[in-house]
C-alpha positions as CSV (number, residue, x, y, z in Angstrom):
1,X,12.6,21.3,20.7
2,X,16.1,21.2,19.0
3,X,18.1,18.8,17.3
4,X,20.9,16.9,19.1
5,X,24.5,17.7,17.8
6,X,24.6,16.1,14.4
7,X,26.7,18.5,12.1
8,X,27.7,15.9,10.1
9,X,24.4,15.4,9.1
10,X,23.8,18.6,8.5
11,X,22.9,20.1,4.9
12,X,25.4,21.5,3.1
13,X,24.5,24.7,1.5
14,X,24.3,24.9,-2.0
15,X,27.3,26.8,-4.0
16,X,26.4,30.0,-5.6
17,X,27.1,29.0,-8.9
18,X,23.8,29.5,-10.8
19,X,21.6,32.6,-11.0
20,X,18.2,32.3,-7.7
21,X,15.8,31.9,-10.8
22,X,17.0,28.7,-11.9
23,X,18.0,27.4,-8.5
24,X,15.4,24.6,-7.9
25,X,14.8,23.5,-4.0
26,X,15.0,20.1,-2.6
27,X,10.8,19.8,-1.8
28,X,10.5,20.5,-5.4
29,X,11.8,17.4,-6.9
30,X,11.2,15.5,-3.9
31,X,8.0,12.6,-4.7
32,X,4.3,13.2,-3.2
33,X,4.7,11.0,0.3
34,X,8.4,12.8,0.7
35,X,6.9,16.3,0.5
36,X,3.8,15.6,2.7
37,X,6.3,14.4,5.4
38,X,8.3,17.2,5.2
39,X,6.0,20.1,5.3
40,X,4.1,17.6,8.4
41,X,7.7,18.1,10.4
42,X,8.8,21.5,9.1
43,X,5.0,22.5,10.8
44,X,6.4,20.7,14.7
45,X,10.3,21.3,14.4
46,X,11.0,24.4,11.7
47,X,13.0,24.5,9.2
48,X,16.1,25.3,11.0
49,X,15.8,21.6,12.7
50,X,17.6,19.3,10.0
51,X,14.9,16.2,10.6
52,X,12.5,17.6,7.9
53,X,15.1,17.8,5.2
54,X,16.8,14.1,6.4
55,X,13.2,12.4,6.8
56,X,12.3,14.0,3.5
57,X,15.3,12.6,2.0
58,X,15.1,9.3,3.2
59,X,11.6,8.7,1.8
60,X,12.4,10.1,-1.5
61,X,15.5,7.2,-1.6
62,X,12.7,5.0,-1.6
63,X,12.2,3.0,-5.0
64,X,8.8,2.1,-4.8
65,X,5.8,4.8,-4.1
66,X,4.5,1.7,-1.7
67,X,7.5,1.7,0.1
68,X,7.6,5.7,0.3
69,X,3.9,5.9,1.3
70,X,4.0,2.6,4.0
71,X,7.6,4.2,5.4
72,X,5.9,8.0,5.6
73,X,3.4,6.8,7.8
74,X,5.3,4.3,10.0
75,X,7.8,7.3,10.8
76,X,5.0,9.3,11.6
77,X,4.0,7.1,14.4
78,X,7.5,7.1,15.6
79,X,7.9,10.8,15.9
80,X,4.6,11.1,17.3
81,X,6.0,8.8,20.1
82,X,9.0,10.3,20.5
83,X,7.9,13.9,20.9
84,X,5.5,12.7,23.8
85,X,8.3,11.7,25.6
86,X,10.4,14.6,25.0
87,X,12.9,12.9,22.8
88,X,13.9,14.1,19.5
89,X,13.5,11.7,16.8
90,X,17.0,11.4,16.0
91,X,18.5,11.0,19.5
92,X,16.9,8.1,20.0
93,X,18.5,5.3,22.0
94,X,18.3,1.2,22.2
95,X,16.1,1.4,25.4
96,X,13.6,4.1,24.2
97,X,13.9,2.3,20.8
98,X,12.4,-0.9,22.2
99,X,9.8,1.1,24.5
100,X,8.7,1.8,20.9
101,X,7.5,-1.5,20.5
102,X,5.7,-1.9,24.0
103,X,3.8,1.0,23.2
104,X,2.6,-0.5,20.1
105,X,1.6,-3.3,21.5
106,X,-0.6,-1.7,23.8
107,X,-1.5,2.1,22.6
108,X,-4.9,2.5,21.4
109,X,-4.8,3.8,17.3
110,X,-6.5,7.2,16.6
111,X,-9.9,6.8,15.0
112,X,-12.6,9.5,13.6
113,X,-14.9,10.6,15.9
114,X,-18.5,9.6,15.2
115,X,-20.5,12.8,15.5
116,X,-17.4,14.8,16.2
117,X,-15.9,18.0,14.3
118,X,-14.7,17.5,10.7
119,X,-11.0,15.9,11.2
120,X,-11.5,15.1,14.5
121,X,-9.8,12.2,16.0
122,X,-9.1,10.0,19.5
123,X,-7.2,7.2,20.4
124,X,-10.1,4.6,21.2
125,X,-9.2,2.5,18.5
126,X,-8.1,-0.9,18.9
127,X,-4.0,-1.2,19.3
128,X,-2.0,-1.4,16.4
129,X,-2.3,-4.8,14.3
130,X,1.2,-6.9,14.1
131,X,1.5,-5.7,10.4
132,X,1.4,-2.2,11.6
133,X,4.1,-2.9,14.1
134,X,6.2,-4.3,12.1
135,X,5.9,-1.2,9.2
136,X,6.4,1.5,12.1
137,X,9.6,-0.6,13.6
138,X,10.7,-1.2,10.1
139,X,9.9,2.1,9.1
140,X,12.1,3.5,12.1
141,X,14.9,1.1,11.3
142,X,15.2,2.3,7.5
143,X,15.5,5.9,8.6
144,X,18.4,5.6,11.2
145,X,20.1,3.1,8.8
146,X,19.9,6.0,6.1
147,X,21.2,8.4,8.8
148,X,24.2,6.4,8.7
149,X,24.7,6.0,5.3
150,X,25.1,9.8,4.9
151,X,27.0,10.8,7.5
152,X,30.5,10.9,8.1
153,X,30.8,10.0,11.5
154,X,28.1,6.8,11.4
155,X,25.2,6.3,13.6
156,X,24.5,3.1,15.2
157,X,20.5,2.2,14.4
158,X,19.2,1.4,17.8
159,X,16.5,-0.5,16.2
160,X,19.0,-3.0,15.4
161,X,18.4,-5.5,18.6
162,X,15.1,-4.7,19.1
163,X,12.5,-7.5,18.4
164,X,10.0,-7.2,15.6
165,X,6.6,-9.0,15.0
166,X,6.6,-12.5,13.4
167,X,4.3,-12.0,10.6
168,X,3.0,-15.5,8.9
169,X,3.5,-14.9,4.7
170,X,1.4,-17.7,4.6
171,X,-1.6,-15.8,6.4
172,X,-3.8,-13.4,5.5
173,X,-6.9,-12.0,7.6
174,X,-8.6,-10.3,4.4
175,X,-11.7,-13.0,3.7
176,X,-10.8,-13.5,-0.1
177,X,-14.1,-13.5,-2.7
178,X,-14.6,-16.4,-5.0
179,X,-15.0,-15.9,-8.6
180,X,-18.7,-15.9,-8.5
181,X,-18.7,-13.1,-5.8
182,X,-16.4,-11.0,-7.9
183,X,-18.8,-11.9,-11.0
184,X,-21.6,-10.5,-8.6
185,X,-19.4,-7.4,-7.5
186,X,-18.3,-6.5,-11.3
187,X,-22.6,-6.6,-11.9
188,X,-23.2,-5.0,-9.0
189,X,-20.5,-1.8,-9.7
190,X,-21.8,-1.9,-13.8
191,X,-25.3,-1.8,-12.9
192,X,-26.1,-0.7,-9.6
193,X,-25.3,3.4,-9.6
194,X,-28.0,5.9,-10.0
195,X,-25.1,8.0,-11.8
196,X,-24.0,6.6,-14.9
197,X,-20.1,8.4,-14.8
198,X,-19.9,6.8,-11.4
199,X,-21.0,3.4,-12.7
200,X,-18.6,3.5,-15.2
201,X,-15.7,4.3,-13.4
202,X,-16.5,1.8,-10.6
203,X,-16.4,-0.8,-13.4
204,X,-13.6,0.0,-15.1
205,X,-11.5,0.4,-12.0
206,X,-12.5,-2.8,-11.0
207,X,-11.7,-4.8,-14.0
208,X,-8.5,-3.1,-14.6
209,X,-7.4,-3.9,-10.8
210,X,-8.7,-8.2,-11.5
211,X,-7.5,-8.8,-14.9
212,X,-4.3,-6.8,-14.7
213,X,-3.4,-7.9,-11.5
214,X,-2.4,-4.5,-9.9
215,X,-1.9,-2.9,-7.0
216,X,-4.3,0.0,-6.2
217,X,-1.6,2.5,-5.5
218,X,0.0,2.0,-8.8
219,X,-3.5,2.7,-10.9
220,X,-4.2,5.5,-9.1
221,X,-1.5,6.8,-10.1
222,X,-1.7,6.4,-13.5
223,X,-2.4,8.7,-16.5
224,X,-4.1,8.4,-19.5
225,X,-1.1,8.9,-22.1
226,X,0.5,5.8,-20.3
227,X,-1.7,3.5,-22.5
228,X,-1.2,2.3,-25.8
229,X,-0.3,-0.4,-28.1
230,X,2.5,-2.9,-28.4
231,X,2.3,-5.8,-30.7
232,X,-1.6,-5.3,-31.4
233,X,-2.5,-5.4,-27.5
234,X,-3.6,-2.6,-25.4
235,X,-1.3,-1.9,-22.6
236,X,-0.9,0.0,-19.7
237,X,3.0,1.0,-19.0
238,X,3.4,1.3,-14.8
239,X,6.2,3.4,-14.0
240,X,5.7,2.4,-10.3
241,X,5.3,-1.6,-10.2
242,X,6.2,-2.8,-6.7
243,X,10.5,-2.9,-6.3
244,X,10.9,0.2,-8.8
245,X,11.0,-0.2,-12.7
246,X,8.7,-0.2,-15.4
247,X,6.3,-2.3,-16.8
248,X,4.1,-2.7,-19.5
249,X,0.4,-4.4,-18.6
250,X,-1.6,-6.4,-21.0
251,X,-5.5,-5.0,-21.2
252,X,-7.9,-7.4,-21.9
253,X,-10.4,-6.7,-24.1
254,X,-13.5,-6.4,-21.4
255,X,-11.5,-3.9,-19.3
256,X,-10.4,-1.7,-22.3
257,X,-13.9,-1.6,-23.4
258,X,-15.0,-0.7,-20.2
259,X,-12.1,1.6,-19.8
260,X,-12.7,3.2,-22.8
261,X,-15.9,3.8,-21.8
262,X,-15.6,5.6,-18.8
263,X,-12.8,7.9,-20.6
264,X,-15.3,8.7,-23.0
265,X,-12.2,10.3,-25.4
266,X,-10.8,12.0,-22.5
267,X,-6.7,11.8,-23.8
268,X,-4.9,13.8,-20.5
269,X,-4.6,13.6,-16.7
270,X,-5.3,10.7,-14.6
271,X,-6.4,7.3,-15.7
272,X,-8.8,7.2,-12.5
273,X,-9.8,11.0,-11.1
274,X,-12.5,12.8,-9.3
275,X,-15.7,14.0,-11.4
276,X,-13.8,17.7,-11.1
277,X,-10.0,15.9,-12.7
278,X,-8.6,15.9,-9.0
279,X,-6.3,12.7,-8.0
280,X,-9.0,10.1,-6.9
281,X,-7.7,8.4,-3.3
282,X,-7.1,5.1,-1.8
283,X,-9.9,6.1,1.4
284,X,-12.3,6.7,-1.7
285,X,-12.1,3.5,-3.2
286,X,-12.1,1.7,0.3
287,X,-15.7,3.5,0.5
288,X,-16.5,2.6,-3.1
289,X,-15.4,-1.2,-2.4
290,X,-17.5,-0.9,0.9
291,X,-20.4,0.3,-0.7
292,X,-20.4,-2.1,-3.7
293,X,-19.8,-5.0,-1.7
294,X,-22.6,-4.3,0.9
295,X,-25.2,-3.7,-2.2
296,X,-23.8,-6.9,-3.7
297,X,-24.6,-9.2,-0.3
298,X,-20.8,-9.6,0.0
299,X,-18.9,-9.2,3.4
300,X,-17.1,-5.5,3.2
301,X,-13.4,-5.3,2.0
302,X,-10.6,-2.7,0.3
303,X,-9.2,-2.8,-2.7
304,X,-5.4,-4.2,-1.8
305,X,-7.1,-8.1,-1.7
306,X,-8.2,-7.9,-5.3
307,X,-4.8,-8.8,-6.5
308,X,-4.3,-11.9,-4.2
309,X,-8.1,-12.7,-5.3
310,X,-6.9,-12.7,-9.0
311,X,-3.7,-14.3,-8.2
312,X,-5.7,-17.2,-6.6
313,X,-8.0,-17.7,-9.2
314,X,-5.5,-17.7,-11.5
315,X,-3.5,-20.4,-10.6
316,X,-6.8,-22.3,-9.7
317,X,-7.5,-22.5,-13.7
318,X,-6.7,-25.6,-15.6
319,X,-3.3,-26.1,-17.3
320,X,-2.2,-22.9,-15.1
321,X,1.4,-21.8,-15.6
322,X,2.9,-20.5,-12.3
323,X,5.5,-18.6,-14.2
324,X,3.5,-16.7,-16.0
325,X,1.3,-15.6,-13.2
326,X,4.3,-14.9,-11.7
327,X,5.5,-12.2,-14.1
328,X,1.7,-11.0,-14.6
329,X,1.9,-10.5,-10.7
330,X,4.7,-8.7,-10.9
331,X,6.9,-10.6,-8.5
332,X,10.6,-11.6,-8.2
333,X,10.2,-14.4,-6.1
334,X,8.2,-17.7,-7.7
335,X,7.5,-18.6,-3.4
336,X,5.6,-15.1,-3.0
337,X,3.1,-15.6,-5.6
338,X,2.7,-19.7,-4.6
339,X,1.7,-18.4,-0.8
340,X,-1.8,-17.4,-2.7
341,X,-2.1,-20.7,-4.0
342,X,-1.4,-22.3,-0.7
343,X,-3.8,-20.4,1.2
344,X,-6.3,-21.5,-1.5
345,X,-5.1,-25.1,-0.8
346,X,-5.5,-25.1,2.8
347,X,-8.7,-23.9,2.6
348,X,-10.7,-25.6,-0.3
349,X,-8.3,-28.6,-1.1
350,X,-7.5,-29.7,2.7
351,X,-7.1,-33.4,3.0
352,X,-9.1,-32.8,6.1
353,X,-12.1,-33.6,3.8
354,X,-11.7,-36.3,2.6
355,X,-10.5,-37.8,5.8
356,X,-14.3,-36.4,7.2
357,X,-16.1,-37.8,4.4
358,X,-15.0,-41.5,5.3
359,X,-15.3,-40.6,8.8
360,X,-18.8,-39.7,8.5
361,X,-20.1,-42.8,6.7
362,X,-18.4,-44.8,9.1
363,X,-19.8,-43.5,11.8
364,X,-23.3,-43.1,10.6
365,X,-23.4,-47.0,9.4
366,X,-21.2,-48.1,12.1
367,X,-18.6,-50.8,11.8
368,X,-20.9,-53.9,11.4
């Protein structure tokens, strides 16, 4: 498969003006999820094809390692569309552009086969969820909008017309945990590993994730020099909070004990890593989660509903100042961190209720 005609996308190749052992390449200073994706194309189109290098490119504009990891993977499904119906990814017109978003409604997702070969995979799973839609056609949208950013000629985004999912902000199908179940889950994760490095990491990760109200992608990738001190508190300084930027986090005291624990004077690499140092994943936490929740009687869940759980709870506490769980949640918008407090309001504090209560007593005593 070649590229279409698209020389004025094409790379421009680098002026001879520095000696080939301080020349750096591209992939080198390109971030984790733009890598990945390039050496995942380079392996199906070559490097003479200029989709690699553009796709590559593209994810690294990304601010936010969120964005650059969600986008990587949408595009992914896009290409893998594409190429099974002989199209190249960046010839791509408005009518197979919207057949993109039939066959997401309808194509069964790949899934590990149970009993299979290591890495082996089918498409039995169940079609791709509205969220997942709406990533891959946003995904797919970003890349041709960047296409025309950086070429001369422009190039129309034929994902402009094409319908996307309606996604609710105000709904969320993860089942959240009350604070007693988290109470049970922190026990459960302290207490409840036959390995006592395990035990302790479990813990830690846990409490940082609750009471610093942060993503799992941006602990993970973490180190252990980004802690310290400011103004006699222990903080955590994020150089990937959600949007791009930096921040410092607040540690309370029970998760710095806990985290200090589980470091056990280690000062280098990751805050979070493998018993060996290596980077420790989102899939192994989801297992972790899985596990813990299923020893502690709780119904199964990953890690990215913490932060809503601890949001929620938040705002639940007496005297609670939006604002400030706003800025602890790390988000620009006051209305995105109030849709946790209305989902805990339709649920707990429906007027629905009340309005049974009476109901009920009327209609067990009549109206005599």
């Amino acid at each position: 498969m070649t590229a279409p005609a698209t020389s004025a996308l094409a790379p421009v190749a680098a002026a001879q003006t520095a000696p080939a052992t301080m020349r750096r390449d591209p992939p080198d200073l390109w971030p984790e999820h733009a890598r990945k994706l390039y050496e995942h194309l380079v392996g199906l189109y070559g490097t003479e094809d200029v989709l690699p290098t553009l796709a590559a490119s593209w994810i690294g504009h990304q601010r936010s390692v969120n964005t650059q990891k969600s986008y990587a993977r949408g595009f992914k499904v896009f290409e893998e569309f594409t190429r099974e119906h002989g199209a190249h990814p960046m010839a791509v017109k408005f009518v197979l552009a919207d057949t993109f978003r039939m066959y997401l409604e309808t194509t069964p997702t790949w899934v590990r086969v149970k009993g299979g070969r290591r890495g082996e995979m089918a498409r039995t799973g169940k079609p791709y969820s509205e969220a997942s839609r709406a990533n891959a056609l946003s995904a797919a949208s970003s890349f041709f909008t960047y296409l025309d950013k950086v070429s001369d000629d422009g190039v129309k985004n034929p994902f402009d017309a094409v319908q996307r999912p309606v996604l609710d902000p105000d709904y969320s199908p993860t089942r959240g945990y009350t604070e007693e179940e988290w109470t049970k889950l922190l026990f459960t994760a302290r207490d409840h590993h036959r390995v006592a490095a395990y035990r302790k990491r479990a813990y830690a990760l846990l409490l940082l994730l609750y009471t610093c109200c942060l993503r799992i992608d941006s602990l993970l990738n973490a180190r252990v020099k980004d802690l310290g001190y400011d103004k006699g508190h222990p903080v955590l300084l994020l150089k990937e909070v959600k949007g791009g930027g930096r921040k410092k986090k607040p540690i309370p005291p029970v998760a710095w004990d806990a985290l200090q624990d589980y470091l056990n004077g280690r000062t280098s690499g990751l805050l979070f890593c493998t018993a060996s140092g290596g980077p420790l994943d989102e899939p192994a936490v989801w297992r972790l989660l899985q596990s813990l929740a299923r020893r502690a009687g709780l119904p199964p869940r990953g890690p990215h509903g913490t932060k809503g759980d601890a949001i929620t709870h938040a705002l639940a506490k007496k005297d609670a100042r939006p604002d400030k769980v706003q800025r602890w949640a790390d988000h620009k918008d006051s209305r995105t961190t109030q849709r946790y407090n209305r989902r805990k309001e339709l649920l707990d504090d429906s007027p629905g209720y009340a309005l049974a209560t009476d109901l009920a007593g009327t209609l067990e005593h009549g109206t005599d």
